[in-house]
KEKE-3310 file (N, C-alpha, C; in steps of 0.2 Angstrom, whole numbers, plus 5000, padded with zeros to 4 digits):
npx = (5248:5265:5277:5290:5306:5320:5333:5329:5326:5325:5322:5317:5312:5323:5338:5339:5343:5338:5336:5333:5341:5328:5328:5341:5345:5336:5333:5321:5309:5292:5284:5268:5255:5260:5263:5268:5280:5288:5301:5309:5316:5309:5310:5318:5313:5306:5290:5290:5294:5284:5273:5276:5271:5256:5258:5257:5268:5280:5291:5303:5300:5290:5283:5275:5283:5294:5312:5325:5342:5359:5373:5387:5403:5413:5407:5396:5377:5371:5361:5346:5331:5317:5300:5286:5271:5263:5257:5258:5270:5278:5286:5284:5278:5264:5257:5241:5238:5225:5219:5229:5228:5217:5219:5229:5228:5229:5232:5233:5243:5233:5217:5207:5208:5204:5189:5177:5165:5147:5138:5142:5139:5141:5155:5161:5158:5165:5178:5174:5165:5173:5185:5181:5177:5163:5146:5138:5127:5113:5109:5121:5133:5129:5129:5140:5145:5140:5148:5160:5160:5153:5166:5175:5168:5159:5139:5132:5119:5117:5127:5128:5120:5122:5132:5151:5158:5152:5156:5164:5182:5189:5177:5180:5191:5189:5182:5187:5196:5188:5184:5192:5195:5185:5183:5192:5204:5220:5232:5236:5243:5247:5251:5256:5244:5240:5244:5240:5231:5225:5233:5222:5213:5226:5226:5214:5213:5226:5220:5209:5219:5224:5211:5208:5217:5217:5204:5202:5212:5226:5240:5249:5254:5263:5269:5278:5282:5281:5289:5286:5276:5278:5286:5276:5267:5272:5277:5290:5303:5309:5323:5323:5335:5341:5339:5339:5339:5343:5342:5333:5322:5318:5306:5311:5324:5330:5327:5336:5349:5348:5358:5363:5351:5349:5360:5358:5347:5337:5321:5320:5310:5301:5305:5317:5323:5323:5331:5342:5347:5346:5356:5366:5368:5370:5362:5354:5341:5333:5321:5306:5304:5291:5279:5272:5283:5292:5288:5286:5299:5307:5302:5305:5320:5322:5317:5305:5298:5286:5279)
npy = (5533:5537:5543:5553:5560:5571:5576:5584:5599:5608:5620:5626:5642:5649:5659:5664:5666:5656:5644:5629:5614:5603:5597:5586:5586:5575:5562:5550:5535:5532:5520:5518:5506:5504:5498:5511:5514:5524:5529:5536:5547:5558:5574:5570:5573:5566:5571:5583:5579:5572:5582:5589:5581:5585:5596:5605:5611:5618:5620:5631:5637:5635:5646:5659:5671:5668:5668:5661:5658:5665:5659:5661:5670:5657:5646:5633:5630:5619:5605:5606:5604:5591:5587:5575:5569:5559:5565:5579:5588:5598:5607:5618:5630:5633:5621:5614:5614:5611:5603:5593:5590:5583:5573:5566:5561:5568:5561:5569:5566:5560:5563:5564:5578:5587:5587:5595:5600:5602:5593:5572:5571:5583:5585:5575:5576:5589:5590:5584:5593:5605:5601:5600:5600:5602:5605:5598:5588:5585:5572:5566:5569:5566:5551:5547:5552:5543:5531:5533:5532:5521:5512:5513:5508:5511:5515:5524:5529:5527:5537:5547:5559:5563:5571:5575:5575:5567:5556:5539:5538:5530:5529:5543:5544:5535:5542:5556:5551:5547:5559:5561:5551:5553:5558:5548:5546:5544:5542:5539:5548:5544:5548:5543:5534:5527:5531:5533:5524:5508:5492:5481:5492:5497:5488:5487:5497:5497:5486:5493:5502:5491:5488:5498:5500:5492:5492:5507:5519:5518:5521:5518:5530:5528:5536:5531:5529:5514:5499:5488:5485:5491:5481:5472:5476:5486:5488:5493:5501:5517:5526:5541:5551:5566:5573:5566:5551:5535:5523:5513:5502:5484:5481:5465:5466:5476:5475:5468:5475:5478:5484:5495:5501:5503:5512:5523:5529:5524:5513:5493:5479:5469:5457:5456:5460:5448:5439:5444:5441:5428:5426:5428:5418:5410:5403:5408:5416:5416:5425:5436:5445:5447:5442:5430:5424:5423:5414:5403:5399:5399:5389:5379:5377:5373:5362:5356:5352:5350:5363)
npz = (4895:4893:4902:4904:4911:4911:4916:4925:4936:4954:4962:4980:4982:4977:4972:4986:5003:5011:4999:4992:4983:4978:4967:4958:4943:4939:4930:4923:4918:4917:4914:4901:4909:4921:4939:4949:4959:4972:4983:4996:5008:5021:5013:5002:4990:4983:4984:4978:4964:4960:4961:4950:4938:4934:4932:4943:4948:4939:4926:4922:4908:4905:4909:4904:4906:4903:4901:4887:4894:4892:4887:4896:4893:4884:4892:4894:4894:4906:4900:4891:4904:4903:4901:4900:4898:4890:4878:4881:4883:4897:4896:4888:4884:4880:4881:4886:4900:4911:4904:4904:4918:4920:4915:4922:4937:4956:4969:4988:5001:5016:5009:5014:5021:5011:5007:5006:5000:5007:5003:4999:4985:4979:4982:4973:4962:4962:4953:4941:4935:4932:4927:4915:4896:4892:4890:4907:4908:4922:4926:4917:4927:4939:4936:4932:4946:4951:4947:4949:4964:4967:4963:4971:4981:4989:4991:4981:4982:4995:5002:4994:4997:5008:5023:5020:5031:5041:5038:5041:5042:5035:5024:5018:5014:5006:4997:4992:4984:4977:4970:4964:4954:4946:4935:4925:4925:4916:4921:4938:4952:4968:4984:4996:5001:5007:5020:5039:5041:5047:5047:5041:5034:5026:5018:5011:5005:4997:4988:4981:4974:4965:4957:4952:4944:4934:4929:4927:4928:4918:4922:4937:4950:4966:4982:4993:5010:5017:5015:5013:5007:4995:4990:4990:4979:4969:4952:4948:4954:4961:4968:4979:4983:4994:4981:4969:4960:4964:4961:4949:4946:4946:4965:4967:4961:4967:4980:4985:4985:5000:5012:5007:5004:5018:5022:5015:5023:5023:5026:5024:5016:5027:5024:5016:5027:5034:5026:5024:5038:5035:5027:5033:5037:5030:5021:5008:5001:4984:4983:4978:4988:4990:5003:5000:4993:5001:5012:5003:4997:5009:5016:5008:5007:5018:5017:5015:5003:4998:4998)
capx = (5253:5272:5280:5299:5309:5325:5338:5324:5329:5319:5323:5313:5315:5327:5342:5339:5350:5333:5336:5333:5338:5323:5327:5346:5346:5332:5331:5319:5306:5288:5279:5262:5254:5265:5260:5274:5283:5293:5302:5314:5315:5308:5316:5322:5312:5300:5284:5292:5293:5276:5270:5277:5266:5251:5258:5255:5273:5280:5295:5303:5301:5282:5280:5273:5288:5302:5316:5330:5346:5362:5378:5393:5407:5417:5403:5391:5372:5368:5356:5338:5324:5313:5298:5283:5267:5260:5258:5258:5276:5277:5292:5282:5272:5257:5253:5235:5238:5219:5219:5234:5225:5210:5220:5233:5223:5230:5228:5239:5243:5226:5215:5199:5206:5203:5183:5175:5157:5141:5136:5148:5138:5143:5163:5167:5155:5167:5183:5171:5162:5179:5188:5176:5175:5157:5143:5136:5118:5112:5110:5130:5136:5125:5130:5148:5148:5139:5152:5165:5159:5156:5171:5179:5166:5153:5136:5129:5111:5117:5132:5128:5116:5127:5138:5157:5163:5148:5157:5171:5187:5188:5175:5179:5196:5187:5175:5193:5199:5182:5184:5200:5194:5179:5186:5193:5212:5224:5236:5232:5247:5244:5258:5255:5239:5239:5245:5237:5226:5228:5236:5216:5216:5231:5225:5208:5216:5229:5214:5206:5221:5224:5207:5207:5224:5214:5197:5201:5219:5232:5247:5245:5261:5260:5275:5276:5288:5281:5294:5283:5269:5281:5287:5270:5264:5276:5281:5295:5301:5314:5320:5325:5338:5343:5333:5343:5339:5350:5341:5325:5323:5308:5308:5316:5331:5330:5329:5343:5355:5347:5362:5363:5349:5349:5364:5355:5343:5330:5320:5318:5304:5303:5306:5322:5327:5326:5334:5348:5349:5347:5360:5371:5368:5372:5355:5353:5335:5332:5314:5305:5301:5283:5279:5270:5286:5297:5288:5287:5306:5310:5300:5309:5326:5320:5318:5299:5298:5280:5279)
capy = (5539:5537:5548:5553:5566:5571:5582:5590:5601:5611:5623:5631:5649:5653:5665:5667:5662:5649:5641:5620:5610:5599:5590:5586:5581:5568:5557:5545:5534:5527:5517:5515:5501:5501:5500:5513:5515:5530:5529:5540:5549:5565:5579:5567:5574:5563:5572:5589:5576:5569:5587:5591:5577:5588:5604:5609:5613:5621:5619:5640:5636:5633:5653:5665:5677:5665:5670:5656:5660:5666:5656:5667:5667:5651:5642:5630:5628:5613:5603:5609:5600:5588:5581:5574:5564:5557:5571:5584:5593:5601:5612:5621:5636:5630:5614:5615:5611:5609:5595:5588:5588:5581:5564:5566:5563:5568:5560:5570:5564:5562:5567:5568:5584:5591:5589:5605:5602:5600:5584:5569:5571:5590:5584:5572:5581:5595:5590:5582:5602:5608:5599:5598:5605:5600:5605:5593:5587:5581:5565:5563:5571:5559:5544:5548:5552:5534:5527:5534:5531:5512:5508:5512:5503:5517:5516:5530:5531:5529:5541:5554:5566:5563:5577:5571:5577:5563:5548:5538:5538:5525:5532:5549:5542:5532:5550:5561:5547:5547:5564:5564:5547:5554:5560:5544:5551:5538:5541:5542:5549:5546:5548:5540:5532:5523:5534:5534:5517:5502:5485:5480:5498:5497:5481:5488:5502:5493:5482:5498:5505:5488:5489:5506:5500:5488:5496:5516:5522:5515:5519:5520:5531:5529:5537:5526:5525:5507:5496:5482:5489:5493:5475:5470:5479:5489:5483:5493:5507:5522:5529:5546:5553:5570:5576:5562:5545:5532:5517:5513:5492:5480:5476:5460:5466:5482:5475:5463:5482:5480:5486:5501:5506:5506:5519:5529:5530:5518:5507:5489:5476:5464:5451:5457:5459:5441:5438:5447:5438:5419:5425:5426:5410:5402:5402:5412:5415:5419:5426:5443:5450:5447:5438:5423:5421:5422:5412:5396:5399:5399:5382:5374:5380:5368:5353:5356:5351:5351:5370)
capz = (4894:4897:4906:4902:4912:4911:4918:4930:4944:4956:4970:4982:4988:4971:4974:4993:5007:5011:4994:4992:4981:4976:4962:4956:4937:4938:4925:4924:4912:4919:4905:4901:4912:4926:4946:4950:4965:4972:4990:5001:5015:5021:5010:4998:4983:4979:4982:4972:4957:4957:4958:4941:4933:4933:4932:4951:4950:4932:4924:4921:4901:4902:4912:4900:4904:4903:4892:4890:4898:4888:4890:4896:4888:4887:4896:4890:4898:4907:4895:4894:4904:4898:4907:4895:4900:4886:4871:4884:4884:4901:4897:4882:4887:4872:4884:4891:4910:4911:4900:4907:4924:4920:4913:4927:4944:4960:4978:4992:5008:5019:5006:5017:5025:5008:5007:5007:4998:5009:5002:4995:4977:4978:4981:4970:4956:4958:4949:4934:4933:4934:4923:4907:4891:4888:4897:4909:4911:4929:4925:4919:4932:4943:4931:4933:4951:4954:4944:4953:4972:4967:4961:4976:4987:4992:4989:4979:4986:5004:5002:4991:4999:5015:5024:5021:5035:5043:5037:5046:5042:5028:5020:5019:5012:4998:4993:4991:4978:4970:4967:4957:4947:4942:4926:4924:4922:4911:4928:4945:4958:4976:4987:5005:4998:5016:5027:5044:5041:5051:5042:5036:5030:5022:5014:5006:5000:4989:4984:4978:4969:4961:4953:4948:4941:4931:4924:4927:4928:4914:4926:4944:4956:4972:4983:4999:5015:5017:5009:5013:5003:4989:4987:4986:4975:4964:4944:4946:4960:4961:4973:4978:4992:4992:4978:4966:4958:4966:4960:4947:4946:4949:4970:4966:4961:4973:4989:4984:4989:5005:5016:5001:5007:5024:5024:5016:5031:5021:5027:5019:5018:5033:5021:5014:5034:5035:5020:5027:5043:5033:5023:5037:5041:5027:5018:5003:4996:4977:4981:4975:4992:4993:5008:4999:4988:5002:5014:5000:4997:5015:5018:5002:5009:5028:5016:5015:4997:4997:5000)
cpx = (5260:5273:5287:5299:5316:5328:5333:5327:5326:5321:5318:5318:5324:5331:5339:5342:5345:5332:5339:5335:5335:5324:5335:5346:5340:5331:5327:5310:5299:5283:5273:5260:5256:5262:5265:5276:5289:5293:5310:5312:5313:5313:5320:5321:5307:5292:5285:5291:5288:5273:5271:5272:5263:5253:5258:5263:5278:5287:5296:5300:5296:5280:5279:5279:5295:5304:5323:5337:5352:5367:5384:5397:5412:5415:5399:5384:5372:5361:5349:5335:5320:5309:5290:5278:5263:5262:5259:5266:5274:5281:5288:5275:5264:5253:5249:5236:5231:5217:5223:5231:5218:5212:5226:5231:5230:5229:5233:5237:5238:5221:5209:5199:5204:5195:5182:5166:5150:5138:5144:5145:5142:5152:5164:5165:5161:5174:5182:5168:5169:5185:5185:5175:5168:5153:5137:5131:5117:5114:5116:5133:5134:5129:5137:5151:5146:5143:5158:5166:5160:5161:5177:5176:5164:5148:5133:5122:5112:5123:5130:5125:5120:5132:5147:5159:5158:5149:5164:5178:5189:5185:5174:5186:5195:5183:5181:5194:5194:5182:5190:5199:5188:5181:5191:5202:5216:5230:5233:5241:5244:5252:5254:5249:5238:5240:5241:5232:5230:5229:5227:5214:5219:5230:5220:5210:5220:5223:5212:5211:5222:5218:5206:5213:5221:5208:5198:5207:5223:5238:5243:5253:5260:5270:5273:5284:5287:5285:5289:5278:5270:5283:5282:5268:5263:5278:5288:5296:5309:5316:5326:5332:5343:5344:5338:5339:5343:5349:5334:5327:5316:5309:5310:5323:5333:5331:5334:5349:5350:5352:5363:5357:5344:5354:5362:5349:5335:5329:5320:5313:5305:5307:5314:5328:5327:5329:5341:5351:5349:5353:5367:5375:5368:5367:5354:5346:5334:5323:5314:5302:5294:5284:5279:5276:5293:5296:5286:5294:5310:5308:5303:5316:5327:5320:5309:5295:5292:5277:5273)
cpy = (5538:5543:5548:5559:5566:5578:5587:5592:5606:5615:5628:5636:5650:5659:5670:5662:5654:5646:5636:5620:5604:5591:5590:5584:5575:5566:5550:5542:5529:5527:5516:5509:5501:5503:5502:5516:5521:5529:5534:5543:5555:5571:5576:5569:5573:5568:5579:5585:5575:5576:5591:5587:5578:5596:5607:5614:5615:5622:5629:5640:5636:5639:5657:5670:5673:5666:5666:5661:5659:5664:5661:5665:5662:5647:5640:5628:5622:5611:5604:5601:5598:5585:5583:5569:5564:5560:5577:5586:5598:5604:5617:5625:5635:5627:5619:5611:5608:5604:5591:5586:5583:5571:5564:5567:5563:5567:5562:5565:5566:5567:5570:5573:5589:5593:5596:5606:5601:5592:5577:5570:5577:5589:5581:5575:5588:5597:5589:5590:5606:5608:5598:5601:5604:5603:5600:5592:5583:5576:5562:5563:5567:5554:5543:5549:5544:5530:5525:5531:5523:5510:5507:5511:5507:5514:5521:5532:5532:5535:5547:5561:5566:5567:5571:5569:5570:5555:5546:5538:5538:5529:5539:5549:5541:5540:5552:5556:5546:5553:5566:5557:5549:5557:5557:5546:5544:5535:5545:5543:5549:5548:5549:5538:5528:5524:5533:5528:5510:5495:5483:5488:5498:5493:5483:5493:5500:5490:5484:5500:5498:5487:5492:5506:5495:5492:5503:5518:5517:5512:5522:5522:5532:5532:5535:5527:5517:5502:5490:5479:5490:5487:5472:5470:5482:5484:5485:5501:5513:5524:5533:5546:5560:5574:5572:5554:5540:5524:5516:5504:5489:5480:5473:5461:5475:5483:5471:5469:5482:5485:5494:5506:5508:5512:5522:5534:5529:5514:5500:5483:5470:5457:5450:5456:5453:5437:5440:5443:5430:5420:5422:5423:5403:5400:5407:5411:5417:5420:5435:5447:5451:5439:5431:5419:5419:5416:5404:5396:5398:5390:5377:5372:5375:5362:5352:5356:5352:5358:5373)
cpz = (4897:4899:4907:4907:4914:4913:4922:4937:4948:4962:4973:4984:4982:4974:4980:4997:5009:5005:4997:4986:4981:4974:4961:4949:4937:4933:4926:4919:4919:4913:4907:4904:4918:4932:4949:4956:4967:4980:4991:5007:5016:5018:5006:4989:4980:4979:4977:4965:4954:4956:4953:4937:4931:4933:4939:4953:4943:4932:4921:4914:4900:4904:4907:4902:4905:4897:4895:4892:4893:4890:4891:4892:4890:4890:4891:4895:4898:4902:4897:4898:4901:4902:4898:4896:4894:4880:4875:4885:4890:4901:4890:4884:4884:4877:4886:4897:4910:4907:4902:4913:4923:4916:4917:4932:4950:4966:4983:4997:5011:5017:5009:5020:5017:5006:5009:5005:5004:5008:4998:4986:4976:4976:4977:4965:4954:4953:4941:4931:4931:4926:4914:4905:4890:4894:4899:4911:4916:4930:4921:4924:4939:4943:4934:4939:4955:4954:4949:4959:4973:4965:4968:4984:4991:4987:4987:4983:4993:5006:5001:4994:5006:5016:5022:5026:5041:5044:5042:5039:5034:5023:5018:5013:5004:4994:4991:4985:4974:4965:4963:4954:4944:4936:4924:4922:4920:4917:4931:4946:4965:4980:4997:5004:5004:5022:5033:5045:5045:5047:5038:5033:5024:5016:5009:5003:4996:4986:4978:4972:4965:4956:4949:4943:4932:4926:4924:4924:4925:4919:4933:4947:4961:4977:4990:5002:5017:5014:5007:5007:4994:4985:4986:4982:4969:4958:4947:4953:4960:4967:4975:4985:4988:4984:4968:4966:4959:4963:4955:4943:4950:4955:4969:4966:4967:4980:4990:4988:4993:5011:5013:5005:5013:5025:5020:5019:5027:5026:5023:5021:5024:5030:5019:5019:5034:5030:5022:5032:5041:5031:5028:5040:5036:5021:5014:4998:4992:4978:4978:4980:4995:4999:5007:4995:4994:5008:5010:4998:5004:5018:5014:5006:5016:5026:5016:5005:4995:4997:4993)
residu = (UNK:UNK:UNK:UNK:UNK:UNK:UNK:UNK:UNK:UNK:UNK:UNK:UNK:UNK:UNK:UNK:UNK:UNK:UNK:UNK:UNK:UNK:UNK:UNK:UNK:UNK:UNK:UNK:UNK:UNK:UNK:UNK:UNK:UNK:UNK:UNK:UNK:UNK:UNK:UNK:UNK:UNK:UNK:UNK:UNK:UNK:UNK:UNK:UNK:UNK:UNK:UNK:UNK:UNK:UNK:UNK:UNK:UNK:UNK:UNK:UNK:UNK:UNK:UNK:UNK:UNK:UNK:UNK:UNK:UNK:UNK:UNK:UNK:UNK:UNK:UNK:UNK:UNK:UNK:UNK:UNK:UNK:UNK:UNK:UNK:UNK:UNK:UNK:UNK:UNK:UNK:UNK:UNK:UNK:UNK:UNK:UNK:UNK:UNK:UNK:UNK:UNK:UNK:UNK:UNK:UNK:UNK:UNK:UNK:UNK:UNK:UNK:UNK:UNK:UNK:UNK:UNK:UNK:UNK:UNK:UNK:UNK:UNK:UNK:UNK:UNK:UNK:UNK:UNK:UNK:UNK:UNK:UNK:UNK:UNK:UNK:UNK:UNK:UNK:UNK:UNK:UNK:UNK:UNK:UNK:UNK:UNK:UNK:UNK:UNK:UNK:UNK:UNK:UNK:UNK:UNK:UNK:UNK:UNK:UNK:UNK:UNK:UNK:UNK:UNK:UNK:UNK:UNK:UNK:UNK:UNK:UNK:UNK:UNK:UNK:UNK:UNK:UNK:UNK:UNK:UNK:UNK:UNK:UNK:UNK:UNK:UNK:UNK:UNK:UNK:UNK:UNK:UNK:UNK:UNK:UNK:UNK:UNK:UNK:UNK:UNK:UNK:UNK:UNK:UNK:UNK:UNK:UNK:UNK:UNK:UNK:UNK:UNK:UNK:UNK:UNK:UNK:UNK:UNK:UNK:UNK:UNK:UNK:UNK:UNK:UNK:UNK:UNK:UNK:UNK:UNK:UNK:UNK:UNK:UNK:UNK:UNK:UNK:UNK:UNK:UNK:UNK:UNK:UNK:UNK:UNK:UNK:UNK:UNK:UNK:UNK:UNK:UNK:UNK:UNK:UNK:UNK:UNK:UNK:UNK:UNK:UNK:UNK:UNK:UNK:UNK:UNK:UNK:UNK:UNK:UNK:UNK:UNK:UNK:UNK:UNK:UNK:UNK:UNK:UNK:UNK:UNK:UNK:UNK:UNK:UNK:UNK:UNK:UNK:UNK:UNK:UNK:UNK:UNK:UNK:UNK:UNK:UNK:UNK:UNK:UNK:UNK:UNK:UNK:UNK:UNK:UNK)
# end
């Protein structure tokens, strides 16, 4: 499912002195396949945008009582919105949300405080019941929640009849992302997908989502302050500041503006940092930001030919 959107703008708190804006004009294209990156600062936008993807945050055009808006005289309306994930048109009151959601999975920030079931079978079961036009016999809902739980490195038999709230950390982490790929969505959204995990943490968690990137989810978005994480991992990365698009480019060529985007109160990936301080010295590395690429370019650069 590609995902286009254009000209999107978003404020909270509308026509009151506590009015935001959100979004500014967003334009922006994430293609089918893509392991996509979204970074800025606190209050830069990005998590308002990703909740558009699924509906959780609704364009005025798609409200049952919206009536478009009449240009004054001598005025011309700024250009309609356009946001559009796959075949689903999120500016057209018609879409079924409920279908959009069920192939548009969502993972917030620290999702284990969202558990709620009694058992882990009962939790991840309840987006699959939820989300389905069919009705489901034990044994899918079973079938489907085993699926689920193994893919992201749970055992079904040892987990399932088990309270959530019973498990550690980890795995309470991997139950919450079971239960929004159990209906197997074509995109996944996480935003802080590694929050609060320590570097081995961090590490199994991308793992997972590169898998899921692979056998589950077509497109995977992940909204990350890690830069590190971003040049790992990311095809291609955006990134917002003050509810604006200031840059959309693979890592490679993104952390190249590193200095860009330190003033705009970025971080950048450690690798970039020393990129910056060779340069200084003289020493210019053409790598792409990953570690392993930077420390075999940094060895070649020593006279380490062998690298």
């Amino acid at each position: 499912m590609r995902i286009v959107a254009e000209h999107l703008n978003y404020t909270y708190n509308p026509s009151s002195p506590f009015a935001a804006h959100a979004l500014k004009d967003v334009s922006i294209v994430i293609e089918e396949g893509e392991f996509f990156g979204i970074i800025g600062h606190t209050g830069s936008g990005k998590s308002t945008f990703v909740q558009h993807l699924n509906g959780l945050l609704r364009l005025p055009s798609s409200m049952k009582k919206y009536k478009p808006k009449k240009p004054k005289k001598g005025e011309s309306l700024p250009p309609a919105p356009l946001l559009k994930v796959g075949e689903f048109d999120l500016a057209d009151k018609k879409t079924d949300f409920r279908a959009l959601r069920r192939r548009v999975g969502m993972v917030f920030q620290y999702p284990e405080y969202q558990l709620f079931a009694e058992t882990v079978q009962e939790d991840v079961a309840f987006g699959l019941k939820n989300f389905s036009d069919e009705k489901l016999t034990e044994d899918k809902i079973a079938n489907a929640v085993r699926a689920a739980l193994e893919i992201v490195g749970l055992s079904y038999d040892e987990v399932k009849d088990a309270s959530p709230f019973e498990l550690s950390g980890g795995q309470k982490r991997r139950v919450a992302i079971a239960g929004v790929i159990v209906t197997r969505p074509e995109v996944l959204v996480l935003d802080e997908p590694a929050a609060g995990l320590d570097p081995l943490g961090k590490k199994e968690i991308m793992e997972l989502l590169h898998r899921l990137h692979g056998d589950w989810c077509k497109t995977v978005v992940i909204v990350s302050h890690d830069m590190d994480e971003i040049a790992e991992n990311c095809s291609r990365v955006a990134v917002f500041s003050e509810g604006e698009v200031k840059y959309c480019m693979p890592p490679a060529e993104l952390f190249r503006h590193a200095e860009e985007l330190i003033a705009l109160g970025l971080d950048v990936p450690l690798t970039a940092k020393l990129c910056l301080a060779l340069e200084r010295r003289g020493i210019r590395l053409d790598c792409d930001f990953t570690t392993e690429d930077f420390i075999r370019k940094t060895l070649v650069a020593v006279g380490e030919k062998d690298a």
